[in-house]
ZATOR-238177 format. One record per residue: x, y, z of N, C-alpha, C in turn; residue in one letter. Coordinates in steps of 0.02 Angstrom, whole numbers, plus 50000, padded with zeros to 5 digits. Example, Ala and Ser with C-alpha at 12.3 -4.5 7.8 and 13.67 -1.06 7.14 Angstrom:
BEGIN
506604971650390506154977550390506604983550390A 506424988850354506844994750357506455000250394S 
This chain:
BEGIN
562505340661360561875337161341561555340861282X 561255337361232560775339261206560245336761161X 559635341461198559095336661194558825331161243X 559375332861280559195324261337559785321161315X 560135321161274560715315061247561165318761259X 561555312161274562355313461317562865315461265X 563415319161241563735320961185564585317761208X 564465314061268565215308861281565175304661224X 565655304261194565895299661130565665290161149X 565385290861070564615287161076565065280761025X 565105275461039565175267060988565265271060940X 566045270260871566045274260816565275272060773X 565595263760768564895260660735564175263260736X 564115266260785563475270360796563125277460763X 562645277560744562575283560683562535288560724X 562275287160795562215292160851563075296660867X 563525293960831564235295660852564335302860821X 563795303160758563715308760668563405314760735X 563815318860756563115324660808562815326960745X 562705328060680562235331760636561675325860639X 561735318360630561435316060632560975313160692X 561285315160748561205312660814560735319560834X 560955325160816560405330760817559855332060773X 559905327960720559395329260681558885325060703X 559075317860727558705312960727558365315660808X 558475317060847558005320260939557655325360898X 557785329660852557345335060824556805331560777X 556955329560753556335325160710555905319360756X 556135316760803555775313960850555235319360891X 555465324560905555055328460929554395329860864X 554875333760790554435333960765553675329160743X 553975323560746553335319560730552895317060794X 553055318860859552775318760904552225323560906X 552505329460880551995334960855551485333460794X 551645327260760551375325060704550745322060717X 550985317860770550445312560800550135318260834X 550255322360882549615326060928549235328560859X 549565330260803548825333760755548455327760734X 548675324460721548135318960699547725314360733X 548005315760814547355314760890547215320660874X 547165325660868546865332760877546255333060825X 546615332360749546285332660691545475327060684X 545785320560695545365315260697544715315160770X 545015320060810544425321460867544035326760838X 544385332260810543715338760800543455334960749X 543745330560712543305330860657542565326660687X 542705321360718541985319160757541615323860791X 541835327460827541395335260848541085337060791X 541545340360748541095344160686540665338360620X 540745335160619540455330660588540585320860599X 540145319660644540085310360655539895308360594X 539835309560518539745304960473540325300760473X 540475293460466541295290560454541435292060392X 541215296460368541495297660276542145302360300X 541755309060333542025314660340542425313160380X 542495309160438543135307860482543795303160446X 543555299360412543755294460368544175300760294X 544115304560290544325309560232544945312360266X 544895313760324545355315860378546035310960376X 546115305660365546605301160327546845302960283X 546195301060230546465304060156546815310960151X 546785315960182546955321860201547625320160213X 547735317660258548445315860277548885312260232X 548695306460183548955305160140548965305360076X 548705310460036548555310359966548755315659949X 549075321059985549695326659964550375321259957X 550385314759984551165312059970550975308359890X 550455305459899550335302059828550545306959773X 550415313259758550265317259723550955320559742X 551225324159769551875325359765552385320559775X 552545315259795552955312559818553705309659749X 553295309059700553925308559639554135314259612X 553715321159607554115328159590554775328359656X 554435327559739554875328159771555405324459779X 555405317959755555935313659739556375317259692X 556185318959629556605322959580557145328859607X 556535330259668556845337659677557685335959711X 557335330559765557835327759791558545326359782X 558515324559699559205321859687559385326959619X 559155333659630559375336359587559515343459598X 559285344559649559335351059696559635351359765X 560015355759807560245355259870559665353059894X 559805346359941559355341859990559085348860040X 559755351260075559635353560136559145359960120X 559295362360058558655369760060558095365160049X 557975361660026557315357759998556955358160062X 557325354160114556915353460203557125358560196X 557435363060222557185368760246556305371860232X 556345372560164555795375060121555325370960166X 555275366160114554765362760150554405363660217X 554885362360276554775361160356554525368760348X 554775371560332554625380060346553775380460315X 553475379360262552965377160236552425375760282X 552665367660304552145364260367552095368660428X 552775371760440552625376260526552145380860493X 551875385260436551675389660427550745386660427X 550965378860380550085378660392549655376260456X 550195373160496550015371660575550005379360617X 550295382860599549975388060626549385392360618X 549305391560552548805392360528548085389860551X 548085384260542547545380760588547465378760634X 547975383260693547985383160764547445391260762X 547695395560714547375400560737546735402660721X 546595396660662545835397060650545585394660690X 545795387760727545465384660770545295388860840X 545725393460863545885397460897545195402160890X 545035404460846544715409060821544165406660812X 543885402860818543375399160809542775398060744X 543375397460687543225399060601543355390360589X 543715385560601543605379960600543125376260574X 543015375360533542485371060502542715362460466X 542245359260447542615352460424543105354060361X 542755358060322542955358860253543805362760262X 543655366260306544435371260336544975365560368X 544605363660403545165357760439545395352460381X 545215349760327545645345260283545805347860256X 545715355460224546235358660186547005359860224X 546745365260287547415362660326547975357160353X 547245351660342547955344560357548175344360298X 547925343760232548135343760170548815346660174X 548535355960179549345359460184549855355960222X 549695353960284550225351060328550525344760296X 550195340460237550475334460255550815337460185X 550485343160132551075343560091551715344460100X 551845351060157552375350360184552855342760194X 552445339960236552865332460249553125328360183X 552685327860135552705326760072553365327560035X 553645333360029553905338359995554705337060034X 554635332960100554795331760160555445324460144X 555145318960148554975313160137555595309160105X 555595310060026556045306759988556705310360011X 556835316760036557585317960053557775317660115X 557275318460167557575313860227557745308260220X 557295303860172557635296660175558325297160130X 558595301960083559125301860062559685303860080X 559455309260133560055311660156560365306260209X 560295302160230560265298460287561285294960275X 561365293060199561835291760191562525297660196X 562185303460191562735309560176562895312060260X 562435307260325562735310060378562955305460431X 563105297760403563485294460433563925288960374X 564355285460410564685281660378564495274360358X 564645271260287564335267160272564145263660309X 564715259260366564695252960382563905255060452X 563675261560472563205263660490562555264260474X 562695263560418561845266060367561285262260396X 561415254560388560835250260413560495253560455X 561025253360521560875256360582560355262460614X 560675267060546560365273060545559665273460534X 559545269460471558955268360448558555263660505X 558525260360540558475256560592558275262260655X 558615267560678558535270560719557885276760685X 557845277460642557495283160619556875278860614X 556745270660597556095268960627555865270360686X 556375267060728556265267560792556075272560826X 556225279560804556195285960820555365288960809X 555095285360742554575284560709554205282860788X 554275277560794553885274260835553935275060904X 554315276760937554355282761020553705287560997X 553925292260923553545297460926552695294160931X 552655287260902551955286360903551625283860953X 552025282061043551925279561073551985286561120X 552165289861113552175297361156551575304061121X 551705304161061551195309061033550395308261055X 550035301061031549565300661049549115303661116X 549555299361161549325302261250549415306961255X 550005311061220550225316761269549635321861212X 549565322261159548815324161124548205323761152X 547985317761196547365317861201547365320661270X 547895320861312548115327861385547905332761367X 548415336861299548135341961286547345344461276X 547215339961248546525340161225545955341761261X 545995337761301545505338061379545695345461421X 546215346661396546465350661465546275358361401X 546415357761362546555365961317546125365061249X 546165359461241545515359161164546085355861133X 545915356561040546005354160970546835358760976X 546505364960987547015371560963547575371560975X 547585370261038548275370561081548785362961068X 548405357961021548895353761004549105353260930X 548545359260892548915363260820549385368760818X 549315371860897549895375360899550655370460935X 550535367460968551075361960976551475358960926X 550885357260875551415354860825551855358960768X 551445365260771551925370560714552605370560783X 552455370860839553135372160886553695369460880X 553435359160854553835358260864554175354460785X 554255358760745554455359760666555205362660674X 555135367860749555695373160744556435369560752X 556425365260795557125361960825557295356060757X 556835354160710557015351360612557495359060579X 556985362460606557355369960545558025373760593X 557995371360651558815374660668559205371060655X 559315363760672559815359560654559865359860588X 559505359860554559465359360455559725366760437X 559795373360474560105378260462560515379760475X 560925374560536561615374660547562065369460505X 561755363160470562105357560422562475362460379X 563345359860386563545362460331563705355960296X 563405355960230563425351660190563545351360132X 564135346560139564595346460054564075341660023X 564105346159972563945343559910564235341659855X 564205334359822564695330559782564715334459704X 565305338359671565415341359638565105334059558X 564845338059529564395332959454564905336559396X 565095330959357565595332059306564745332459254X 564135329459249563725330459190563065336159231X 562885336759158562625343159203561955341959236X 561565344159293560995344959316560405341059269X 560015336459296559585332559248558865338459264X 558515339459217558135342959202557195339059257X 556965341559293556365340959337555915334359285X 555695337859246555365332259218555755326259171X 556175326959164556755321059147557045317259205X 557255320759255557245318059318556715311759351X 555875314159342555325310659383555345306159315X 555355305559262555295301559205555715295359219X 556475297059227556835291659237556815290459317X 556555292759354556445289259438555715283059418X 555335285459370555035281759376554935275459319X 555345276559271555435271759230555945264259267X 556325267259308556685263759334556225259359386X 555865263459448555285259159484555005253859450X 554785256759392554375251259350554665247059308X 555225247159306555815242859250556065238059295X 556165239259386556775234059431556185227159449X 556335224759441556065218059478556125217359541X 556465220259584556495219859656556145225659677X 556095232359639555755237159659555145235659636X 554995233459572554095232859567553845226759621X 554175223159655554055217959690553935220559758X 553995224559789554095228959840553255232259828X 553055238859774552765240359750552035236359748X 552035232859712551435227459728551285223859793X 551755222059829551625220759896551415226559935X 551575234059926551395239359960550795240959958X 550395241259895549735240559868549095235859890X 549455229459909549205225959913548975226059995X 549575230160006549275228560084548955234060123X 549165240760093548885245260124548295247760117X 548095247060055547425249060037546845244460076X 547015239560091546695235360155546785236760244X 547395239760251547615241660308547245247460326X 547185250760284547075259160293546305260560324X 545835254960318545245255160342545405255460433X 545615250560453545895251760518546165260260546X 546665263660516546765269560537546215274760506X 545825274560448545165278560430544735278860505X 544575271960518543965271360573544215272860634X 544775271460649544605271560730544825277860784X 544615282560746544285288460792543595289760805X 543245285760740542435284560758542245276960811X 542665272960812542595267460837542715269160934X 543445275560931543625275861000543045281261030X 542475284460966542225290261023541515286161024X 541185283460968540265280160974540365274860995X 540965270460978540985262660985540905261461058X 541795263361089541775263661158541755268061199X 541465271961190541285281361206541715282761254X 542425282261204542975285761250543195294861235X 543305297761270543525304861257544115305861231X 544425311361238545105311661175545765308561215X 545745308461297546145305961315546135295961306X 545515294961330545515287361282545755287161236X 545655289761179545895288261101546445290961091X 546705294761130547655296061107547745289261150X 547545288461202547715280861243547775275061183X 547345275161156547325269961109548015266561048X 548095274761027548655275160991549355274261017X 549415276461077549965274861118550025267961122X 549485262961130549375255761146549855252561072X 549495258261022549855254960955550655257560933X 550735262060950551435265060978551835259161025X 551555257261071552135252361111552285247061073X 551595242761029551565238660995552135239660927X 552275246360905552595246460859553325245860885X 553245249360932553925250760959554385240560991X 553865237061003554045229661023554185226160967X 553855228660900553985225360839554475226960815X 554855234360811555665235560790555935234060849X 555955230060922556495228760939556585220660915X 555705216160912555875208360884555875208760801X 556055213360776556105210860669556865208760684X 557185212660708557965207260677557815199460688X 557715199960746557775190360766557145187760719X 556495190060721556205189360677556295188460608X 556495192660571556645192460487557415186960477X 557815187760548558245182860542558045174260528X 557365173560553557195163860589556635164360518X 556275171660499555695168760459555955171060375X 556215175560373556395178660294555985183560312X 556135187260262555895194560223555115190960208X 554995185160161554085185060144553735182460178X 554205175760260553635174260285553515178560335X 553995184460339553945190060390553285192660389X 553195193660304552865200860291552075198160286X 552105190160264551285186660254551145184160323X 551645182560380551395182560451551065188360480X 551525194660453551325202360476550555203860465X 550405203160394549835204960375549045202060396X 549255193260396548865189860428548565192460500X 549005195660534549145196660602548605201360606X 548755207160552548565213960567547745213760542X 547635206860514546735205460493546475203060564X 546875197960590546535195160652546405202360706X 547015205560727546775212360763546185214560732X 546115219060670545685220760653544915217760651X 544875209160651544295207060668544105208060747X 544585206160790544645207860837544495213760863X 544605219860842544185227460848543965227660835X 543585223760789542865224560746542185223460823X 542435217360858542035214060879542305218260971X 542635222360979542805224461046542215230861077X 542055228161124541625231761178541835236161245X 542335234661244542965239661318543425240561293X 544125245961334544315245961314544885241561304X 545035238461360545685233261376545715231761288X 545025225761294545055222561216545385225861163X 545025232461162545325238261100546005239961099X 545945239361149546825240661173547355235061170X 547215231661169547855224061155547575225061075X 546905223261044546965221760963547505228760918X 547605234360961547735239960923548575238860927X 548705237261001549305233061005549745229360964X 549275224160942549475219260902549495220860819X 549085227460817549135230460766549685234960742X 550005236160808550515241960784551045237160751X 551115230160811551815227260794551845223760736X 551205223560695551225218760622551355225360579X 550945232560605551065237560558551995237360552X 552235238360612553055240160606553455234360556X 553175228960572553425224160527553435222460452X 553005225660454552795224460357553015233060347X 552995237060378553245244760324554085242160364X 554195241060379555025240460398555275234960348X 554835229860336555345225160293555265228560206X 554665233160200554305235660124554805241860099X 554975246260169555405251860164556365248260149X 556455243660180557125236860169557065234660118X 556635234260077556595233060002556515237759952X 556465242159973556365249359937557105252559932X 557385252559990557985253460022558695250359967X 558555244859988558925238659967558975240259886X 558525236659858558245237859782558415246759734X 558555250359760558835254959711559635258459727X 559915257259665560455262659675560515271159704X 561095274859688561105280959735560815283559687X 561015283059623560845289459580560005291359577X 559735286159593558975287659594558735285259652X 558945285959717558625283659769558165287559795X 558185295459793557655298259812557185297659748X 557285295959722556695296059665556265289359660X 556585283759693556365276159689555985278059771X 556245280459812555935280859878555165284259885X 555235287459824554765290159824554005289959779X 554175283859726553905280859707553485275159743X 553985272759804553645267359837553235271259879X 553485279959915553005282959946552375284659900X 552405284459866551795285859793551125280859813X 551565273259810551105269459799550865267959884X 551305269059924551085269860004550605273160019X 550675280760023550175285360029549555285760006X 549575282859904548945282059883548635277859899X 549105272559916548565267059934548025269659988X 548505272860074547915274060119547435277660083X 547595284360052547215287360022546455285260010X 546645281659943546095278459922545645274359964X 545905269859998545695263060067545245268760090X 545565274760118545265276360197544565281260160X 544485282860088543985286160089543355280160057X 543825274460023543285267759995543185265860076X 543385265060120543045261860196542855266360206X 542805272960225542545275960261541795275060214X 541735277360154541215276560126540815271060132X 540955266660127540855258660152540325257460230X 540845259260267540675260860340539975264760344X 539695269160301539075275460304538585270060278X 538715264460237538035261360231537915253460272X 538695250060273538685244860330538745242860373X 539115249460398539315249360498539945250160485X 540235253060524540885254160551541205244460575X 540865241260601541245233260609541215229460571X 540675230360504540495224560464541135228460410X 541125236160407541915236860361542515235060378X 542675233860464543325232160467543455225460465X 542715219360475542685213760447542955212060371X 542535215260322542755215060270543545217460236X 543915220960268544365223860269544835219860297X 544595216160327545145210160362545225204160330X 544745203760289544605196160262545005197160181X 544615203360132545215204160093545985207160107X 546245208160167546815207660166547185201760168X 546915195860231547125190960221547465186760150X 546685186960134546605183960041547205186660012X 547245193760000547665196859973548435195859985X 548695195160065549145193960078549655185160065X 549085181560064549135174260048549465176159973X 548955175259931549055177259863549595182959833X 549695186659845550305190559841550895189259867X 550895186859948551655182559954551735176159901X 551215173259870551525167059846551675167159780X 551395173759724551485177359668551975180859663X 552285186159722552735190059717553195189659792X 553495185159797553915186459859554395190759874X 554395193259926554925197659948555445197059982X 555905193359914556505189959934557165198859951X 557415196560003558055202860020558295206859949X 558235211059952558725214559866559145217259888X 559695214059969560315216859991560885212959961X 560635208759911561175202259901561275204859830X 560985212659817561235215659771561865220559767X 562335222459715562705224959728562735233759691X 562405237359703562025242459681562465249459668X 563045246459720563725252459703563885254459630X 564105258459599564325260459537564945256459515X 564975253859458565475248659439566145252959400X 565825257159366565935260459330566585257959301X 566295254159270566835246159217566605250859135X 566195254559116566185256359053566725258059041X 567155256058993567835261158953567375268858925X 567875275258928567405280558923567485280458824X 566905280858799566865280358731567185284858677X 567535285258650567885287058591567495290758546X 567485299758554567055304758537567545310858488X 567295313858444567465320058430567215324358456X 567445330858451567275335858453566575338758425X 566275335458377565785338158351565225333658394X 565175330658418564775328258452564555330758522X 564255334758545563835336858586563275334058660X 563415336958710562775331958734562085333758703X 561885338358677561125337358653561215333458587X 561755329158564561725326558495561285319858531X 560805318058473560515311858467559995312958411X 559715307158435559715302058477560365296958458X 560525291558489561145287258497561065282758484X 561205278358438561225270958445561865267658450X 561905262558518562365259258531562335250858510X 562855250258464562695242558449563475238358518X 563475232558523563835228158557563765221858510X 564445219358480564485215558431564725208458486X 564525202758482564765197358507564795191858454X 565485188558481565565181058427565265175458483X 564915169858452564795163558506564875158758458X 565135153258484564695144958447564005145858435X 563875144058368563225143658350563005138258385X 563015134958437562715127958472562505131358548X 562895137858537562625142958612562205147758604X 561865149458528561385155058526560875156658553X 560685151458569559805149658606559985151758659X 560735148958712560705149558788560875156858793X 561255160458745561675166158735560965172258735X 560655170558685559945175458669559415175758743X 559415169458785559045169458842559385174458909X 560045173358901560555175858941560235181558936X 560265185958862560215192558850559685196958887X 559195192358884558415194558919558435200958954X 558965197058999559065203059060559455209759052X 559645210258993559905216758973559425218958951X 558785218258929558205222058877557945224358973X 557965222559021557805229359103558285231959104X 558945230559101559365234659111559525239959081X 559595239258994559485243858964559015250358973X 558505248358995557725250958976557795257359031X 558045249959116557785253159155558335259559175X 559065260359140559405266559149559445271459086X 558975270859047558795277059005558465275258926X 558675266958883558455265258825557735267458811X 557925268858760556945270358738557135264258693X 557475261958658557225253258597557735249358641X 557635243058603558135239158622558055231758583X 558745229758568558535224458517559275219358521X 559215212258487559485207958492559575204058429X 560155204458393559955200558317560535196458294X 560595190158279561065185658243561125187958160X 561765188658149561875188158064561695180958041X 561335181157968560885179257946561615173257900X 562075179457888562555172757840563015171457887X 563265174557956563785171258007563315169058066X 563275163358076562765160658131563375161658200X 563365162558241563485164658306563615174058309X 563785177458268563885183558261563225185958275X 563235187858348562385192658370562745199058388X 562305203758354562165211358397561645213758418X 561835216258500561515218658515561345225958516X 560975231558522560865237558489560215241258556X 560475245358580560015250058610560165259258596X 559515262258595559615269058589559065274758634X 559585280058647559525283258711559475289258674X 559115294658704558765301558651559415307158662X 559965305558703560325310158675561165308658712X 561835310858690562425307058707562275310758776X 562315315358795562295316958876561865311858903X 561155309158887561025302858910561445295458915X 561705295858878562205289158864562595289758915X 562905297158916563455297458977563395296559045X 562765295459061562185294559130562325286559120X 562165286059066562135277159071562765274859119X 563405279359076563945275859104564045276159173X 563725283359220563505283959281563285278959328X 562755277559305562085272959329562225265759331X 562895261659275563025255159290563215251959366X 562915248859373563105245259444563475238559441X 563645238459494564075231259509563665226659500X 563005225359507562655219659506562435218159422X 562445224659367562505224859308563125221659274X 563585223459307564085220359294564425213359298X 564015209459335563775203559361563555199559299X 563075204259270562545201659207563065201559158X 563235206859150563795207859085564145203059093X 564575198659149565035196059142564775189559133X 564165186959125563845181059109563705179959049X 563575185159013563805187658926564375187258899X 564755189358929565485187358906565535181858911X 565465176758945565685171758945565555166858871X 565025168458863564955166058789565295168858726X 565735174058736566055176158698566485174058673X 566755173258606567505168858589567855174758583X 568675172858616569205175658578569445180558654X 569915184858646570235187458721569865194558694X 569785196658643569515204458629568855205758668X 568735210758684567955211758733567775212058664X 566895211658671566205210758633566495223158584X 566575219858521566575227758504565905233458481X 566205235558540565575242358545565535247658506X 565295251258495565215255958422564615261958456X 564505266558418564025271758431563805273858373X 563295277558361563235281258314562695285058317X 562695291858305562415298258325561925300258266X 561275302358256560955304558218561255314258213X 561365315858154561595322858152560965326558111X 560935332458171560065336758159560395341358104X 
């Protein structure tokens, strides 16, 4: 046994079959079980030490605005540095600042201003955390598993949020704040043994190491270049910064509203824990009968009616089914947002795209939970989660029908690596550039118009795997003779290009060709600026 899990040979199909992965994943369940008791722990002292809803409401922001703010360096780091020291570092980090503010708390030095610096530290840790757990996920099971994997590591998410809460607000009653800030540095340790026993191959790179800030440059030129990833992106925005009023308030709502104690209000969260946990077992059949957008504009709708619904609750039963109903629209919309995040980028930048969408995740609560909480200090704590419900709705209407969130699995994101490798001397260098690459094509002049529209979609593609220009031009005395022409700041960039092509690029390309006359491919050319 370990952990509780049986180690008799498990369905291959099953990611649980990977023991690195099957141990990592009971260790990280614990850990974020420890996650949730700090943030019943955190979100209770802070009503002790200060009932303004600003200052409890910051206690969010605390928790999420170390990911906003790190979350694309740590993407970088991700795919450019050993994953496994990264967590190490990191996790080692968070056990240090949860202990930390077990022993102030301990000590009785605790103050408001002390306690969000410490969640701060803690959630940098997580932060720092984040984009390479979600990357490593592929390096410890087998493809035809991945879904799965990713599937179980929600799920795991969501046990921890249906167990952390209660078993937090036990502690609480029984030992204080302290004893569930020392709980959670505890349970960091069983992340950092398994992550110190991974022996992990690492895929040998024929180009060399991309440089930190060249790295976050192109993670995020690419976010903002994909159409399936900025589509993802704007729906994330749209919804959380509305959502986030709900988790700002309701530690002020579970102690003045319905003057419950800390074991009520971890109760509460557990209520939203089961709720999450019912929503990843109905999304398959779900996203199967409704799609990916009417999933995600049913979800959201859902999660306004709860929220009016807690607005207006007087016991707890009530509070307790709306928080319910809240978890299972929450699981539904970050499970189908993280499936598009997922879906939508290739390997070479996946921790860097993952972490972009954590960018716009995190900031969003960020921002939400300190604009409501602020909100809340001059209109009430119910007339903000009113309002907070009503522009989400709005928002959610209007954004599913502007930007839908059609599947980006019907993409083919694997490496094609169809470039022929280009025809170089010796004097040419990777720091030589900048590069300009022209692509010469013949067409019927009666196909230029459809040929030039075709092209469109090479001015993202280009862009979005490294072009700084990009251009499209017919000869002036041969009418069907177009070239096309992009340039990249240096040939070791170019050679990334040839990296970074995907099968679904290749898709595009071959819709270009087709307009091509003659059996010769479209002739490609280079040419190097010499410093």
């Amino acid at each position: 046994m370990l952990g509780g899990v049986s180690t008799q040979p498990t369905d291959p199909a099953s990611p649980l079959a990977s023991p690195v992965f099957r141990a990592l994943w009971i260790a990280t369940v614990v850990s974020n079980i420890g996650t949730w008791m700090h943030d019943v722990g955190a979100g209770w002292l802070m009503t002790s030490l200060s009932p303004n809803p600003l200052m409890v409401a910051l206690v969010q922001a605390a928790t999420t605005f170390p990911m906003f703010v790190l979350a694309l360096p740590a993407g970088a780091l991700a795919d450019i540095v050993d994953r496994r020291r990264l967590l190490i570092g990191a996790q080692a980090f968070g056990l240090l600042a949860a202990a930390g503010l077990a022993l102030a708390t301990f000590g009785g030095i605790t103050d408001a201003g002390l306690l969000l610096v410490f969640t701060a530290l803690i959630a940098s840790g997580a932060a720092l955390s984040a984009p390479a757990f979600q990357a490593i996920v592929p390096e410890l099971v087998p493809p035809p598993s991945l879904q799965q994997a990713v599937a179980l590591n929600a799920l795991g998410v969501n046990i921890a949020r249906a167990i952390g809460p209660a078993l937090g607000g036990l502690i609480i009653a029984a030992s204080g704040p302290g004893a569930v800030f020392t709980a959670n540095a505890v349970s960091v340790l069983g992340v950092l043994i398994v992550l110190a026993h991974w022996k992990r191959k690492t895929a040998e790179r024929h180009l060399p190491t991309e440089h930190m800030l060249g790295a976050m440059r192109a993670g995020l030129r690419y976010a903002l270049r994909s159409p399936e990833l900025r589509v993802v992106l704007i729906r994330a925005g749209g919804f959380f910064v509305f959502a986030s009023c709900l988790w700002a308030l309701l530690p002020i709502i579970a102690r003045r509203d319905l003057g419950l104690g800390p074991l009520g209000y971890g109760g509460l969260l557990t209520f939203m824990g089961l709720g999450a946990v019912t929503g990843a077992v109905l999304m398959p059949r779900l996203r199967g009968r409704l799609g990916a957008n009417a999933l995600t504009r049913a979800a959201s709708l859902l999660l306004a009616g709860a929220m009016v619904g807690l607005s207006q609750a007087g016991q707890f039963a009530t509070a307790a089914a709306m928080v319910f109903l809240s978890g299972l629209a929450w699981i539904a919309m970050l499970a189908s947002l993280n499936g598009g995040a997922q879906a939508g980028s290739p390997g070479w930048v996946k921790a860097r795209a993952l972490a972009v969408y954590l960018l716009v995740f995190q900031g969003s609560m960020a921002v939400g939970a300190t604009a409501w909480g602020a909100l809340a200090s001059f209109i009430g704590v119910p007339s903000a989660l009113l309002a907070a419900a009503a522009l989400l709705a709005i928002a959610s209407l209007a954004l599913a029908a502007r930007f839908p969130l059609d599947p980006a699995s019907q993409l083919d994101l694997t490496p094609s690596a169809h470039w022929p490798a280009p025809m170089v001397d010796a004097s040419v260098r990777h720091d030589s550039g900048p590069v300009l690459v022209t692509i010469e094509y013949r067409t019927r002049p009666a196909d230029t118009a459809a040929f030039f529209a075709a092209m469109q979609a090479m001015r993202r593609i280009r862009g979005r795997d490294g072009a700084i220009h990009w251009g499209v031009y017919e000869d002036t005395a041969a009418p069907g003779k177009v070239i096309e022409t992009f340039t990249v700041e240096s040939w070791l960039e170019h050679l990334r290009q040839h990296d970074r092509v995907t099968n679904a690029d290749r898709q595009q390309q071959d819709i270009l060709r087709a307009f091509h006359l003659g059996d010769a491919p479209p002739l490609v050319r280079h040419f190097v600026t010499r410093r």
